[in-house]
Structures are given as structure tokens and as C-alpha cells.
N, C-alpha and C positions, 0 to 999 in steps of 0.2 A: 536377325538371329532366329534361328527355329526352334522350335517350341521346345525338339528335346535336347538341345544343346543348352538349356538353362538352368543355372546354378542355381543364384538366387531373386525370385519373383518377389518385386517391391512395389505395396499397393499404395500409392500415394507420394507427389512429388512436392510436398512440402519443406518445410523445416527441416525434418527427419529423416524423410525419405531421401532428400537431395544428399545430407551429409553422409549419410550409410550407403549410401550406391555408390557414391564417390570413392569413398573407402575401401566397400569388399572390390569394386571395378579394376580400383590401383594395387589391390593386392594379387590381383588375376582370377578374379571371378567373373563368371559372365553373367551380369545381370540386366532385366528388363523390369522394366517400372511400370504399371498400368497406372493412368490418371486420368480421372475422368472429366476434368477440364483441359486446356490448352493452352496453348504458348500466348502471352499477352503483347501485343505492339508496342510498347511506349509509347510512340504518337497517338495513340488512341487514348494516353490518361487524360483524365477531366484536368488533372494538375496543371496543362499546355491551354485550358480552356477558359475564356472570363467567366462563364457561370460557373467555374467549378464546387462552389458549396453546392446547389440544387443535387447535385451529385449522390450525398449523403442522404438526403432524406424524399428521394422520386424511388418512385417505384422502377423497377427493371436499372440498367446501366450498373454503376459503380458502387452500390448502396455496402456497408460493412455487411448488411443483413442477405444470409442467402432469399428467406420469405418477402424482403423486401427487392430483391432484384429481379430474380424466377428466370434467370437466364436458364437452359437447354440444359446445362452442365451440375444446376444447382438441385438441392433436393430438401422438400420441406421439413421443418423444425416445428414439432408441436410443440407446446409449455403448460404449466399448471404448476398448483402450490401456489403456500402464501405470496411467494417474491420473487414470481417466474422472469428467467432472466432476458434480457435480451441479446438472442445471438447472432454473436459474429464472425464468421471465417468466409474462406476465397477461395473458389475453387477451379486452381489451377498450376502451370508447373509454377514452382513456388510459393503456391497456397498462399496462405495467409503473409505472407512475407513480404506481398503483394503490399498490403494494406499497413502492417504493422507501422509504428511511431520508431521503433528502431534501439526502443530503450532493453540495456545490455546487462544487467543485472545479474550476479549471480549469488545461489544460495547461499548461507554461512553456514559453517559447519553445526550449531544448533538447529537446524532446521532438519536435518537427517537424525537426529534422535530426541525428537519432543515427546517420543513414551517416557525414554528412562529421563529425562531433566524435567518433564511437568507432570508427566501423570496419565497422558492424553492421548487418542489415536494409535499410531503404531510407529516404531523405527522403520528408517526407511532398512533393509538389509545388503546398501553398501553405505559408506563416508564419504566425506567432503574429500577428504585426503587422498580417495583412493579416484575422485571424478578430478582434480583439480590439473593434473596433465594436458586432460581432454578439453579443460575449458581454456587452459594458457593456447593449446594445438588450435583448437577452431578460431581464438580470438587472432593467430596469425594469417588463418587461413581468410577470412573476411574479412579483415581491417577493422580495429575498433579506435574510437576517437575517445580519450579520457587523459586519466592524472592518475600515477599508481601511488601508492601511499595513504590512504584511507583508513582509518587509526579504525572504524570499526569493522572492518572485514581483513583476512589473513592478505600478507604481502602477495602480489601478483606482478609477474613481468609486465617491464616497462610498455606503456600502448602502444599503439604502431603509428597512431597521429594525435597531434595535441588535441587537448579539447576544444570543446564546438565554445563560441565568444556565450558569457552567461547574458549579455544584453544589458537593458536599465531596468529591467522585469527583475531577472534573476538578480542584481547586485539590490536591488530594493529587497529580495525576501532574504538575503543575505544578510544583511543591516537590520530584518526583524531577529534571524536565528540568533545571530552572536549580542543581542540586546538582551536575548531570553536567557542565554550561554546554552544554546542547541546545538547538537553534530551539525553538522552540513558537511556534503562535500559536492566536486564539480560530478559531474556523471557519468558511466561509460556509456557510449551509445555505437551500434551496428551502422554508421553514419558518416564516413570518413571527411576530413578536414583539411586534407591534404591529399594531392592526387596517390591512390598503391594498387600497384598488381594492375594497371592499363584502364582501373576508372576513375572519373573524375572527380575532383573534391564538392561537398557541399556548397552549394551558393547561397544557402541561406532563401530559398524561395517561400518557407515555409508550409508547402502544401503535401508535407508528405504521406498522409495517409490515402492523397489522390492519386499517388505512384509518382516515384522518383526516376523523369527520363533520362540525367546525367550520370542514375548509375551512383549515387553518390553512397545512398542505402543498399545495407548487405541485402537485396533481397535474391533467395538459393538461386532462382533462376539465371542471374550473372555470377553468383559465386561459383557455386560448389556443380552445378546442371555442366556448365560448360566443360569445365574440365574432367568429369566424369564421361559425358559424351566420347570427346576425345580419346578414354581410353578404353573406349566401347561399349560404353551402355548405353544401352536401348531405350525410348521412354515412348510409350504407345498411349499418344494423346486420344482424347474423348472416348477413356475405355471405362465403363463404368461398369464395376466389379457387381454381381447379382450375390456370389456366395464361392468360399472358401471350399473347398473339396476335398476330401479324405478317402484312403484306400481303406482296404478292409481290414488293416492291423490298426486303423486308428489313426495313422499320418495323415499330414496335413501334403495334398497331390499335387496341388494348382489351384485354378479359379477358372470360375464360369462368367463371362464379362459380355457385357452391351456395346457394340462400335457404335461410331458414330452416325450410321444407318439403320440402327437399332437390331443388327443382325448377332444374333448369338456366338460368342467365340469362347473357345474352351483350350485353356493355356497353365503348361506342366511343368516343375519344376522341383530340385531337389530339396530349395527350402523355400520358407514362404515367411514375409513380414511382414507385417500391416503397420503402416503409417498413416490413418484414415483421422487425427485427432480426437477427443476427450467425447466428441458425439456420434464422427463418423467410424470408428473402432468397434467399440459396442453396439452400433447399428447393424456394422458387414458380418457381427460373429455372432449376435443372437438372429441371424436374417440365414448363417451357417447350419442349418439343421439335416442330424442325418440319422440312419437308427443307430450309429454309436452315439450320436450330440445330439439326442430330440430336442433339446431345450438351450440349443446353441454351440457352437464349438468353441470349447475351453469354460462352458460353463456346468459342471457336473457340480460345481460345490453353490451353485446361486449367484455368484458375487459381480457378474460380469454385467456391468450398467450402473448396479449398484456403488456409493461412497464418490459421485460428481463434486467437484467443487468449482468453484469459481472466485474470482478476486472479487469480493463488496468495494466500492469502490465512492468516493464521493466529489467531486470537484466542486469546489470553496471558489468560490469567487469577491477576493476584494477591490473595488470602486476607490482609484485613487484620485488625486489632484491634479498633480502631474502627469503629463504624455508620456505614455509605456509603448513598447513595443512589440507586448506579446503576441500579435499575429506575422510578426515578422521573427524569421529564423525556423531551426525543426520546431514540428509538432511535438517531440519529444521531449525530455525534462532538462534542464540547463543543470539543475543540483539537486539535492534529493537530500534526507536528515532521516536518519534511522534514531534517533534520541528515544525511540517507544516503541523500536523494534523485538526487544527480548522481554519475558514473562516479568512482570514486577508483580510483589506478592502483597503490595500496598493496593494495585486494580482489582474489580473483582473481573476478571476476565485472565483467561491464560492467554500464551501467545503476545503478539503484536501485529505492529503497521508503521509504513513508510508513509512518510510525507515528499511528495516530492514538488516540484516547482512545474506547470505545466500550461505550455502555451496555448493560447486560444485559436479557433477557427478566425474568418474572417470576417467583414459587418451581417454579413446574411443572417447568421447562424448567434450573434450575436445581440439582435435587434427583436428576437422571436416573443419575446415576454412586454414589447413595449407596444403602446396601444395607440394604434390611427387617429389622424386626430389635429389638433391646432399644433398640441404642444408633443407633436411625434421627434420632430427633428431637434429640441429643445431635450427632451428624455434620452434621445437615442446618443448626444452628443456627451452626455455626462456620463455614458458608459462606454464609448469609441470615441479613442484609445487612450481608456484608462484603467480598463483590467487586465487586472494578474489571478492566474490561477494557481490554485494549490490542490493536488489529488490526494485524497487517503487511497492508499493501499493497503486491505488487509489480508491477515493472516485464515482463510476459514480453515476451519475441522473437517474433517469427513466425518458424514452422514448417512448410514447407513439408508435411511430414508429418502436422500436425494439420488436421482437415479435419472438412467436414462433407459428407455424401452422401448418395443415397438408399439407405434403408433395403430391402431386397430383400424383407420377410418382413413386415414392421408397415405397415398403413395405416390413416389418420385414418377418422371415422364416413362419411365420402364416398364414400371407396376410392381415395385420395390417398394413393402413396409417402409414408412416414413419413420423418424425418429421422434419421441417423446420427450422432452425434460421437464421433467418435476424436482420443483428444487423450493424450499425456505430457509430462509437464515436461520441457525441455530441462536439461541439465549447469547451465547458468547461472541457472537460474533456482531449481535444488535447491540452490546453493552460496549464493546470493542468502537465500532463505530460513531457509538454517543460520545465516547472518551477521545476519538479521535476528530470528530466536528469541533470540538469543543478547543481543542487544540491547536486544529487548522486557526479556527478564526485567531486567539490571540496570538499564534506567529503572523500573519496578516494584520491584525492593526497594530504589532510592535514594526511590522515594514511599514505603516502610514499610513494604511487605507483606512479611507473613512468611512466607508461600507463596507459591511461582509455580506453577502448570500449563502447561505448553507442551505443548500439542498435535502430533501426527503432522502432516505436511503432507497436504492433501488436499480442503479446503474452497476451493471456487473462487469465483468471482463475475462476471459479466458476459461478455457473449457481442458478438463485436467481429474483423475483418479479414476475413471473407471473399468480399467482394467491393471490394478494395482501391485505394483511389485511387493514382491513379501516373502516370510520365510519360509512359509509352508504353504499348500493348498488349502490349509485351516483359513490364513487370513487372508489370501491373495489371488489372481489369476494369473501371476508372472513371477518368476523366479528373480533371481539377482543376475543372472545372464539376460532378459528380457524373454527368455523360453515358455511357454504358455505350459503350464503343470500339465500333464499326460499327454502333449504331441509335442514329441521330440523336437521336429524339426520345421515346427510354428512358433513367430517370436510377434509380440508387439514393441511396438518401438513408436514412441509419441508423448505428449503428454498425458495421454489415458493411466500411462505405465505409473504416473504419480504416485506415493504413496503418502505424503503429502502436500499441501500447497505454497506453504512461503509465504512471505508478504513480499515478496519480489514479482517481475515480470518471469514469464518460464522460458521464452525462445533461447535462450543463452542455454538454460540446464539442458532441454530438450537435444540441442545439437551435439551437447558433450556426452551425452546419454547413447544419441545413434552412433558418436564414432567409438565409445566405446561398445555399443554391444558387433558393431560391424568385428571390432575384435575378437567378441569371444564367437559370434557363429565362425569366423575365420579361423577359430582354435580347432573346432571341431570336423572342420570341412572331410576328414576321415571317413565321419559318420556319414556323409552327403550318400556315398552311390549303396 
């Protein structure tokens, strides 16, 4: 496609990017995707490989962490603050989707207005009622594996394959909930169970955060890349975007981008979206500077890096008697218990967190805490295989204080500002957590176990707020269409656009988020030339 035949320029072929290219593609837009990593083999997953755990924690290869892989494509992540997090994305066509557990959660309608029901943050400025379309559309469009009926979330169409089996793991934490009289329910997951749409069902191998070659996990690059392709979208691997470009009335022009020879390329287009996630978003727009944006583009009110959050996160491990099978099946949750999901005014914390049931890696990654020795094989065997995990999921606040910026010292292989995150847990979110350790372990030994391990807090997850949808440029950098306040025809589109976090996973909102805003720039396409 040539440069000025482009409608819409989409920077990043993740979660987002895949479903919104997909969408403006099939509505007859011509759109090109810039990604600054590249297509991944399946045969090349560690998941085909017997070391596969090493995988996780070597430097370079498959690591979750871009600092810990330093592959060409990746770009450093600085940290600071009390409880700097440790991060994790993929960078390539299907980003993180790559990597992801698969788990399919979507928000509940309390979660888009925790201003006016606690007191706290901001409304988001749309509804559950008004995303709920988008989440039934994409959950056909990817095949999801679950059970509809879930007494605490709104009715949703039937799944497209039964759920994934809960195993002897999941029915043991099942036998702790209904002992306590806790929710549970089975889980939706991106994970299919049954072969749909030409890939193949789960086999249950359990390595999916190593990459799934059968195809079984929605990841965008078999879903939604394909089919977009097909109806001519473009997707220009190993482009790695320098900065966003504006004309002289202040629109957003194109992009100045790195090939994969490191040779400068300069690409135009009538609208431009950034799908760069919760770190790489605010990296590409305050890295945008021009003399209408010296201090970034779409940042004239401050806000852009600023209000990060991340899921606090804790995995409970209880030590049972009996032989479990938690390294067998997905890595993703079999059932999950929302029972401390909504604000209770008996906590002193607002908000909540999910509990969910969560399978373990394999002996490698299991054995790390036991010490060499006579009685190595003697300690290793009372914990392989007899744990069961339990994750808290919570709910953080945004923090004006938690922020991502540039990095003054680190840049990427280009010579590209590197990214900062400075991040601490707020008061509510440490009391939050206390309440919810505390909780893990009694569902854990009403299922049996005779040991619990509770963890230090410190393990994060997801990267989300800082380019925040809202209702004014008072409190936001994104409209309710994803439009960036003062360049018409610049939208982000990602988790950054969060307004706030959930105690959910986000890849499910995210994707209902890109095909709706693929709609409303589709509304305007008037305004394009």
C-alpha cells in the first residue's frame, strides 16, 4: 500500500491493534499497522521444548520481561518507587497475546462508575451496557471456553465451547468455597475446548504462557491479524515508531519509524491510533514533541504517563496431601470467586479482588525455594505434585503519583528515550491485599491443605491508565470515542485509555474497547480527507 493511499495508521499489533484493523479493514478502510517486532514461528516456542521453564527466567529468548530478554525488537523499562513493578509484555504481531494465560474476564458494570457508588477515582465516561455488544462480538469472534450463568456478573451469550475440565486442583478449591459458602464459578478463558473457526481444541499441555502451537489460545495473531490481512491490511513488521507527527494546524500527519536496517522511514496517513500498551503509549507520545506539543502530544494538560496502575497480585500456595494436578492443564484459572469483589463498608478499604484458582509452572520453577542437600529430594517431593494455587487479583486506584516517563539515562537500540515506571501501592490497596492473603489461605485449608505459603506483596500484572479516557481534558487525555483532546484525528486505543483498573484481567475489555472505538473513527471517516 503507499503511503498516501492510507486511511488509518495503527501503531502496534497487539490485542488492540489486531481487533481495530480488523474492523476499520472490513468496513473498507485502508489500513497499515506499524510493529516493531515480528511474526513468531510456533515451532520456535519453548512450549515444543523439554527445558521449557529455563525459558522464564534466562536472559535473552522467551522471558515475560522485555529487560530480561533484550531481543532487537524489545526496548528497556526503567522502575523506581516503593513497589516497583516487574514488567511484562511481547513485542510482536500479537503482542502480549503471545504470552498471555488466556484468562477472559470481563468488567462488571460497578467498575465503570466507582466515583459515584464509593467515592473514589473517576467514572469511566461510557457503561458496561453500552461495551457489552462488543464483548458478546469479540467473544464470537475468538472462541471463548466457559459456562454462562454466573449469578455475579450480567447474563451473557451462550460460550462458543464448554469449559476447560476444573481438574483435582480446581474441584479440591471448590470443596474449600462451598464449605465457606463462597461464589465460585467455572471461568471464561481465550482458550478454546473444542476445535472453532479451523483451530484446534486445547490438549491440555499446560505450557501456555510458552506459546500455544495448536493454536488452541486466542492469541490476535491467529485470530483477528489473519483475517484482517485478507481484507487488506497492511502490517509492516520490525517498524519501530521514533514519534507521531503533526501538521501545522495541530493534526496528528503520520509517523517517523526505524526499519529493520535501522534506516529512517516517514509514513502518512489520514488518522493515526496508538496501540503501544499502558507503558509503550506514553513512551511514543511524550517521545512526540513538537513546538505545538513541546512537552508531548496530547499532553498540554500534564496527565499523559501520569494515573499507571497495575493488578497487585499475590499467588497463595497451599501444600496438600494428596496428588494434584496443577501443572497439568492451562496455565490459566479453572474457577475464580468474586465473594470480595464489591466495596463492603464493614473493610476499611474500598473496592475489591478476585480470587481465582491458578495453576502452577512445572518442577523447575517449583523446586527454586528448596535447598541442596541430603534431604533435597525428600523437601522437593512434599511440594511435587501437591500444590494448588490461589491468585488474589486486585482492584488498584489510580495514582496520580504512579507514572510512567522518560527515562533520561536508558535508550532503546535506535536512540529512543527509554521508558520509566515509578509506581507504589497506595494505603488501600496494601490493606486490600492484607484482607485478601488472609482469605486466600482460609479457602486453601477449608480445601485441605496442610500448608499455606503467602507470599510478600510485590508481584504485579498488567500495565493500564495512563492515557485515561475521561470527560473533559480537565481529568483525562481521551475522550469517550478514544480521540486524544485537541488532535482530532489522534485516538489511543489500549489499555493506557483505562480509566480505571478492575480487579479483572483487561485483554477481554481492551478488545471490546478497540472494536468499539474502530466504530466511532468509522463514524467520522467524513472528517478523514
Amino acid at each position: 500500500m503507499k503511503n498516501e493511499d492510507i486511511d488509518v495508521l495503527v501503531i502496534g499489533a497487539g490485542a488492540a491493534g489486531a481487533a481495530l484493523s480488523w474492523s476499520l479493514t472490513e468496513k473498507g478502510a485502508k489500513v497499515v499497522c506499524l510493529e516493531q517486532g515480528g511474526w513468531i514461528d510456533p515451532s520456535t516456542f519453548p512450549s515444543l521444548k523439554p527445558d521449557y521453564e529455563t525459558h522464564l527466567t534466562r536472559s535473552g529468548d522467551f522471558s515475560l520481561s522485555p529487560n530480561m530478554r533484550n531481543r532487537p525488537e524489545d526496548y528497556p523499562v526503567t522502575t523506581a518507587g516503593e513497589n516497583p513493578p516487574f514488567i511484562m509484555m511481547f513485542n510482536a504481531v500479537g503482542g502480549t497475546t503471545i504470552h498471555w494465560q488466556g484468562l477472559f474476564f470481563r468488567f462488571k458494570p460497578s467498575d465503570f462508575k466507582v466515583k459515584t457508588l464509593n467515592g473514589v477515582a473517576d467514572d469511566w465516561p461510557i457503561s458496561y451496557e453500552e461495551l457489552e455488544p462488543y464483548y458478546d462480538f469479540n467473544d464470537a469472534m475468538i472462541g471463548v471456553s466457559g459456562l454462562a450463568g454466573d449469578p455475579s456478573n450480567p447474563p451473557r451469550s451462550p460460550r462458543q465451547t464448554p469449559p476447560l475440565p476444573l481438574g483435582k486442583m480446581g474441584n479440591s478449591l471448590v470443596k474449600g468455597f462451598e464449605k465457606l459458602g463462597w461464589h465460585w464459578w467455572v471461568n471464561d478463558q481465550g482458550i478454546i475446548s473444542k476445535a472453532y473457526k479451523g483451530r484446534s481444541p486445547c490438549m491440555l499441555h499446560g505450557k501456555c504462557m510458552f506459546g500455544c502451537p495448536m493454536g488452541a489460545k486466542a492469541t490476535t495473531d491467529r485470530t483477528y491479524w489473519p483475517l484482517a490481512i485478507e481484507k487488506g491490511a497492511e502490517i509492516r513488521t520490525w517498524s519501530r515508531v521514533k514519534e507521531v507527527t503533526v501538521d501545522r494546524e495541530g493534526k496528528a500527519k503520520g509517523a517517523i519509524y526505524f526499519d529493520k536496517d535501522g534506516n529512517t522511514q516517514e509514513v502518512n496517513a489520514k488518522v493515526v491510533v496508538v496501540c503501544c500498551n499502558g507503558v509503550g503509549t506514553p513512551r511514543l507520545l511524550l517521545n512526540s514533541k513538537s513546538s505545538l506539543f513541546p512537552d508531548g502530544l496530547g499532553n498540554t494538560n500534564g496527565l499523559v504517563g501520569k494515573n499507571f496502575m497495575v493488578h497487585p497480585n499475590l499467588f497463595v500456595k497451599g501444600i496438600f496431601e494428596d496428588v494434584m494436578d496443577s501443572h497439568i492443564g492451562p496455565m490459566g484459572s479453572p474457577l475464580f470467586s468474586h465473594e470480595f469483589y464489591e466495596t463492603d463498608a464493614t473493610r476499611d478499604f474500598v473496592r475489591g479482588y478476585m480470587l481465582y484458582g491458578e495453576r502452577t509452572f512445572g518442577p523447575l520453577s517449583q523446586s527454586g525455594n528448596i535447598p541442596w542437600g541430603e534431604k533435597h529430594h525428600e523437601a522437593f517431593s512434599e511440594i511435587f505434585p501437591h500444590q494448588v494455587g490461589l491468585t488474589v487479583l486486585a482492584d488498584d486506584l489510580p495514582e496520580l503519583t504512579n507514572t510512567v516517563t522518560l527515562d533520561d539515562k536508558e535508550v532503546d537500540s535506535n536512540g529512543i528515550a527509554a521508558a520509566k515506571v515509578t509506581y507504589s501501592l497506595s494505603e488501600n490497596s496494601k490493606k486490600m491485599l492484607d484482607h485478601a492473603a488472609k482469605k486466600a489461605k482460609e479457602a486453601l485449608e477449608a480445601a485441605g491443605a496442610k500448608k499455606v505459603v503467602v507470599p510478600s506483596p510485590g508481584n504485579m500484572a498488567h500495565l493500564m491508565g495512563t492515557a485515561r479516557m475521561g470527560t473533559s481534558e480537565k481529568n483525562s487525555v481521551v475522550d469517550s470515542t478514544h480521540q486524544v483532546h485537541g488532535v482530532p484525528n489522534l485516538f489511543v486505543v489500549d489499555g493506557s485509555s483505562f480509566t480505571t483498573g478492575a480487579g479483572v484481567n483487561p485483554t477481554s475489555t481492551i478488545m471490546a474497547l478497540a472494536l468499539r472505538a474502530a466504530d466511532k473513527i468509522w463514524e467520522r471517516k467524513r472528517e478523514w480527507n
